[in-house]
Backbone as a ProteinNet text record, in pm:
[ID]
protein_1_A
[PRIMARY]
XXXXXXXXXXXXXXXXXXXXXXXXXXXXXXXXXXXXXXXXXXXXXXXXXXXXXXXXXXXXXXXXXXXXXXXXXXXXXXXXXXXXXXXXXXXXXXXXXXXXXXXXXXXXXXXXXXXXXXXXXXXXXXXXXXXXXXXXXXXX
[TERTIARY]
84.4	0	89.7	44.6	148.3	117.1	255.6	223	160.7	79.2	-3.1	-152.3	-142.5	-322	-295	-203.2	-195.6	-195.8	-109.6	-109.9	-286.7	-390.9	-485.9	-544.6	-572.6	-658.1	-651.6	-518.9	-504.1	-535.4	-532.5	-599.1	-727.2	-827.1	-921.1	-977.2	-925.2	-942.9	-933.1	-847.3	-832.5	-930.2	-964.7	-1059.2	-1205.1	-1191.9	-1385.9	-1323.5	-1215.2	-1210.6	-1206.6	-1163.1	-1172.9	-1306.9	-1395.4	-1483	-1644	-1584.4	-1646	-1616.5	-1454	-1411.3	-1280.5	-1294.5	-1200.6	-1001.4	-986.8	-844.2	-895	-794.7	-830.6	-674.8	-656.6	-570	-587	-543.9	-538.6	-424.5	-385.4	-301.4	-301.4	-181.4	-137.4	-119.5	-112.3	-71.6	-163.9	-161.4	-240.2	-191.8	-48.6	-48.1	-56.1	-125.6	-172.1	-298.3	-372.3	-539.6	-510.3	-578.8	-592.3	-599.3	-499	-445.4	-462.5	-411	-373.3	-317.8	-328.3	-251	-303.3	-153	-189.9	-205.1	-332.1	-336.1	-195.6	-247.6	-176.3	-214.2	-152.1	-177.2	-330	-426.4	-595.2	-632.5	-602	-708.4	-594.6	-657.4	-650.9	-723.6	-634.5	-742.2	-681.6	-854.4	-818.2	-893.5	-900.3	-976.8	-1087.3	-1167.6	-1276.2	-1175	-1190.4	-1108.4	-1216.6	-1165	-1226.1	-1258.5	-1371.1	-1384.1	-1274.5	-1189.6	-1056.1	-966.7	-976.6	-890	-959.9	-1113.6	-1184.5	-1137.9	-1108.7	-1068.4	-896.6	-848	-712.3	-707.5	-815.4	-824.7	-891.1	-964.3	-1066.7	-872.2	-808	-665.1	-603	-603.7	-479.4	-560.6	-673.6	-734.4	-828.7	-837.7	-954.7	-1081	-1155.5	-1279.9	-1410.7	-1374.2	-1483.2	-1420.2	-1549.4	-1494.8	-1604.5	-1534.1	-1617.7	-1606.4	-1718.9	-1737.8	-1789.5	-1752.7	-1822.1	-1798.7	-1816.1	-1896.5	-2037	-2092.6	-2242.4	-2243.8	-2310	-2370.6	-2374.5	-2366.8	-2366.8	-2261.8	-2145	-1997.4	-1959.8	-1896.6	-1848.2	-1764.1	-1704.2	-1610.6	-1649.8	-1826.4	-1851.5	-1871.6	-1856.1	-1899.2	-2038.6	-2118.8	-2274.2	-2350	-2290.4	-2330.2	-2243.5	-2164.6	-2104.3	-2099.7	-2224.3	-2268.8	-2297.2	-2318.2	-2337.6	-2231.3	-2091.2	-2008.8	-1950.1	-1912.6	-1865.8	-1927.8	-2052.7	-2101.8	-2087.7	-2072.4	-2056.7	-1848	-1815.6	-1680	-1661.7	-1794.4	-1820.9	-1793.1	-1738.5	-1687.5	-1847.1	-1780.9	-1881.8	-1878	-1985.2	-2007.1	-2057.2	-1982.5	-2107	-2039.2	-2236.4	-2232.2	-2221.1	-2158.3	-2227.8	-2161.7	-2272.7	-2235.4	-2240.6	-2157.2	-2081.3	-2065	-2128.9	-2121.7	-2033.7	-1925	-1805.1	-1796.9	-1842.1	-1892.3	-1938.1	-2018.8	-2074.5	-2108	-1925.4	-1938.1	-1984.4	-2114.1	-2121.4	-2081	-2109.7	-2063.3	-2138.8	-2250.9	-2314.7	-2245.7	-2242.2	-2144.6	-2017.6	-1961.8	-1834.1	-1859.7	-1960.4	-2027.7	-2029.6	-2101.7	-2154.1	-2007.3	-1927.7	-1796.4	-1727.2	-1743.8	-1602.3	-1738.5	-1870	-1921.1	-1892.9	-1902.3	-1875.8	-1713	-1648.7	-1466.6	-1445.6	-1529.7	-1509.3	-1556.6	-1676.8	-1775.1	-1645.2	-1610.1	-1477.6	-1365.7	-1331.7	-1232.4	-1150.9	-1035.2	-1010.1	-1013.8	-1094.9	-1103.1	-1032	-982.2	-898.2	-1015.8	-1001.9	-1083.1	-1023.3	-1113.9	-1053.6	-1173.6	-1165	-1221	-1161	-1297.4	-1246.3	-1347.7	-1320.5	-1413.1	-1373.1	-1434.5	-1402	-1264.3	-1189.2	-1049.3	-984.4	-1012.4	-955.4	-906.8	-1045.1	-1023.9	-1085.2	-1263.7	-1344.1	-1250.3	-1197.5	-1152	-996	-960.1	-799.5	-857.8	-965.2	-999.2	-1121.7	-1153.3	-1213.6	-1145.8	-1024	-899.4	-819.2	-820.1	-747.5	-772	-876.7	-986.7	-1032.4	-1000.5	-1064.7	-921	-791.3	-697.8	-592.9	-654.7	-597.7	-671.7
-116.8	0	124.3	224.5	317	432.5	502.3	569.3	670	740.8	819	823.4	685.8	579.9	541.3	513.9	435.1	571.9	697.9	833.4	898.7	891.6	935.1	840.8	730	609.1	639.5	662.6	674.9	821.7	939.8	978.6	1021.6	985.9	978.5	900.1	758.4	695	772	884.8	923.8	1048.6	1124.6	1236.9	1146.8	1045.9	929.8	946.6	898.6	879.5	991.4	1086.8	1227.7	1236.9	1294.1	1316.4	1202.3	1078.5	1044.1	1036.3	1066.9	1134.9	1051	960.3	871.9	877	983.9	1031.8	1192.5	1281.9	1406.2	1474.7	1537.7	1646.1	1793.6	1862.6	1994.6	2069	2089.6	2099	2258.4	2296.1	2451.7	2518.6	2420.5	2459.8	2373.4	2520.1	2436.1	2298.4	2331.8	2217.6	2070.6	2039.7	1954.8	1897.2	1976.8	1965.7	1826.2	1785.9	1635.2	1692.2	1676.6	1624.9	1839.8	1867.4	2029.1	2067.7	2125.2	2202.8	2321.7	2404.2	2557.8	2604.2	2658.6	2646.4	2818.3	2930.4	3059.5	3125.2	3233	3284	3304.4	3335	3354.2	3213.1	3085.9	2984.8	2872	2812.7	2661.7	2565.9	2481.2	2358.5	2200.8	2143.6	2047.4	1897.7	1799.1	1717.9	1785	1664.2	1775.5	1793.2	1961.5	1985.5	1994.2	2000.9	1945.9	2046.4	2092	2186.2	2264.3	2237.1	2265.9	2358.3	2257.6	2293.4	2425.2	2435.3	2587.4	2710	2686.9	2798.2	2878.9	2738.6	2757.9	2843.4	2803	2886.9	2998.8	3037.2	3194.4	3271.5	3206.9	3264.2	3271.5	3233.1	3259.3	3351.7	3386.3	3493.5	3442.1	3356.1	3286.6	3374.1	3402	3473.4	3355	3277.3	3144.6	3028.6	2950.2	2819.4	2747.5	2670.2	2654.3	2473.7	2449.5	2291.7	2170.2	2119.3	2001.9	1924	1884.6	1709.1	1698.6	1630.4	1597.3	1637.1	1627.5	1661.7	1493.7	1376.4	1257.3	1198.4	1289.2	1249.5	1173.7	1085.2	973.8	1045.3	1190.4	1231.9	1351.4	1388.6	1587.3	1605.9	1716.8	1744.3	1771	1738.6	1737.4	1850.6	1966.9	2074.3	2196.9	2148.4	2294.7	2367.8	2420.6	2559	2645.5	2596.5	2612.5	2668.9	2586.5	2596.1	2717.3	2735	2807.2	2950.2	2983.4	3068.8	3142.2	3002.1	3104	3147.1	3129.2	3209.1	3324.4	3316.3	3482.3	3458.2	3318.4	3294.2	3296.1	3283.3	3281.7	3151.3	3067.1	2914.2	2876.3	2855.2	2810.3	2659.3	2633.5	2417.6	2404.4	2308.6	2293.4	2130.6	2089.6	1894	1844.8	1788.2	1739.4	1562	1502.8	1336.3	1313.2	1255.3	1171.9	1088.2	1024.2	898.8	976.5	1125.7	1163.8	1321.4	1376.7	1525.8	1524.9	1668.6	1709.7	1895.9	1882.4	2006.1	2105.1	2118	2163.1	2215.9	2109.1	2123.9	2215.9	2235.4	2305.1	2443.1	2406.2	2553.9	2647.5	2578.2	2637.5	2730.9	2616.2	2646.5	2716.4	2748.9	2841.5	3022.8	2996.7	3089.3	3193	3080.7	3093.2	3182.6	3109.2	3148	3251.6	3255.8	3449.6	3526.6	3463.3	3572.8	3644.7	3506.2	3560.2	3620.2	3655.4	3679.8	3830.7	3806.1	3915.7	3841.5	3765.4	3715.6	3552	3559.6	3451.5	3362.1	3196.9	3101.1	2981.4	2895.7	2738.6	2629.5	2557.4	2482.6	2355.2	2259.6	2164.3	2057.3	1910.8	1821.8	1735.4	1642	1471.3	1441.4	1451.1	1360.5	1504.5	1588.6	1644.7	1610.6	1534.2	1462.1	1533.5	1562.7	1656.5	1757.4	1832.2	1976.6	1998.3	1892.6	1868.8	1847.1	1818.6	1762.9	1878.3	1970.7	2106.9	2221.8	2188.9	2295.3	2308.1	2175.7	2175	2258.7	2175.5	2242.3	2367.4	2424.3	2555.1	2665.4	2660.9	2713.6	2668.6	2563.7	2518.3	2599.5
0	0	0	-88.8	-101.4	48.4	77.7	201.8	207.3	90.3	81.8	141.6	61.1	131.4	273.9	331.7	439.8	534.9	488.2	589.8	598.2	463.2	461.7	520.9	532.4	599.2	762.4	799.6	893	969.4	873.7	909.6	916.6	847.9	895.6	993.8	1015.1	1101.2	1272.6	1276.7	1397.1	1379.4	1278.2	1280	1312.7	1287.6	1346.9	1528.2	1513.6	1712.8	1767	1734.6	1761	1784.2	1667.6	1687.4	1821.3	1829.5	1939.6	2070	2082.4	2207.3	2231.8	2163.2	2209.3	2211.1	2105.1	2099.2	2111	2230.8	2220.1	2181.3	2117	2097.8	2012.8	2087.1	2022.1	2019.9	1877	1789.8	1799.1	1793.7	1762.5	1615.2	1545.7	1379.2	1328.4	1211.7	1111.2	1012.7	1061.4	977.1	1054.1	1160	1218.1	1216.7	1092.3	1045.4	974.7	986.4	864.8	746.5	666.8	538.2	477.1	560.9	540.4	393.6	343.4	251.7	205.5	225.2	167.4	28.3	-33.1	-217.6	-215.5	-119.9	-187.3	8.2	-21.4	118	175.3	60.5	93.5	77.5	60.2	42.8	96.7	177.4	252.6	254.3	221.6	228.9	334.4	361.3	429.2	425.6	520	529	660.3	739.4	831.3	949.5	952.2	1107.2	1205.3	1326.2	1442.4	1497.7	1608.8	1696.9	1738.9	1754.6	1818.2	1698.2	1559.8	1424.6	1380.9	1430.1	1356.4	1445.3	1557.2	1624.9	1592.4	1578.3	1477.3	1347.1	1249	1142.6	1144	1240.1	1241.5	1338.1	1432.8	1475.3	1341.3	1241.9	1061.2	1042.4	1056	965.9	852.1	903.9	755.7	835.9	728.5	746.2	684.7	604.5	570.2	546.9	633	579	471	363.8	262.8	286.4	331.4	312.5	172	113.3	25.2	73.4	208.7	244.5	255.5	229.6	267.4	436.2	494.5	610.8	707.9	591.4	649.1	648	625.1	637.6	707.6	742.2	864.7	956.4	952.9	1060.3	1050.1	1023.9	999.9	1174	1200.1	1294.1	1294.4	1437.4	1450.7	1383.7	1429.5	1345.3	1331	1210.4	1175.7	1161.1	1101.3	1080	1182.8	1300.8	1421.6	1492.2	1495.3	1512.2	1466.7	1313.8	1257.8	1306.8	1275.4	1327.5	1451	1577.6	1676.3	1706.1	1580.5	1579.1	1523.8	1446.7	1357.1	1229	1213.9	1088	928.7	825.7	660.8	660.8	663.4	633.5	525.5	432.2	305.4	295.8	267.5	236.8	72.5	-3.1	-85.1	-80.1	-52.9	-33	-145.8	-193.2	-311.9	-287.1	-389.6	-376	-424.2	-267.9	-341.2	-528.1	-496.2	-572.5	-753.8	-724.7	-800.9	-770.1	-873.8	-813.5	-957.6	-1000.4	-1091.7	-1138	-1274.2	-1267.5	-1247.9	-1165.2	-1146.1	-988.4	-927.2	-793.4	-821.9	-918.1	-934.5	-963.2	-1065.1	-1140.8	-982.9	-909.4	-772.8	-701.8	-684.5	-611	-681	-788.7	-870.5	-820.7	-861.9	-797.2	-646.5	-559.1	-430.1	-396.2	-453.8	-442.1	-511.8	-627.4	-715.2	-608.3	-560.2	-441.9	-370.3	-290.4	-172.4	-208.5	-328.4	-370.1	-317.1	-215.6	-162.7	-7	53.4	166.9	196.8	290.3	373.5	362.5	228.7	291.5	307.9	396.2	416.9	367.1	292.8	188.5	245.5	284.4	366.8	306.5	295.9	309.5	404.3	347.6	484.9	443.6	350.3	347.4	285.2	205.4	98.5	-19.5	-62.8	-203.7	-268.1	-271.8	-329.8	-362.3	-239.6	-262.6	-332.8	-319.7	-429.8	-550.9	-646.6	-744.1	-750.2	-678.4	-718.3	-766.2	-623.1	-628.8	-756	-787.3	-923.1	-1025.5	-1051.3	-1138.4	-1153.2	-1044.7	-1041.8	-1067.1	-1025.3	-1077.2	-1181.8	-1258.3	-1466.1	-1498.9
[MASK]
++++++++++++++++++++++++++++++++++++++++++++++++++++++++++++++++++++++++++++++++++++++++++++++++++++++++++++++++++++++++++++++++++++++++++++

């Protein structure tokens, strides 16, 4: 198994125990978010960060976080929007099927990211597959 799959498996596997309580840590850097990466100084991206990881990114200066997981994600938090909100943070959903992103879903997201354009965002799903294969796409 190559160590790419085995580093992402694994981590998500600990963002599920996280989120039911069972491993706790809170991380000082962002680059301790599951499967982190920086696109340019205004846009970040990740897999799902944790209660803990959103307070981290509203401290960088991100002003939104832009989600494409479904809402029935295996490691979303209960309610994010919730969350996000009470940091003051911009929450926009647009749940995107693994299995079956269309371009209708993208059409949406290249919308959204012109919107912000000028503002600090973090663009996150469940692993950071959606959003590496949006991200792409959206700056070719």
């Amino acid at each position: 198994m190559a160590l790419n799959t085995v580093k992402t498996t694994f981590g998500f596997l600990a963002t599920l125990l996280r989120k039911v309580g069972i491993l706790r840590w809170d991380s000082q850097f962002l680059e301790h978010i599951y499967n982190y990466v920086p696109i340019s100084e205004m846009v970040s991206t990740s897999g799902q960060p944790s209660e803990a990881d959103l307070r981290l990114i509203k401290n960088a200066g991100f002003r939104t976080i832009v989600n494409l997981a479904p809402h029935n994600a295996e490691n979303s938090l209960p309610d994010e929007q919730q969350s996000v909100d009470n940091l003051g943070l911009g929450y926009i959903h647009i749940p995107v099927d693994f299995k079956n992103p269309t371009d209708a879903d993208f059409e949406k997201f290249v919308e959204v990211m012109q919107g912000l354009d000028g503002s600090k965002v973090w663009v996150h799903c469940a692993a950071n597959m959606r959003v590496s294969a949006f991200i792409y796409r959206y700056v070719t």
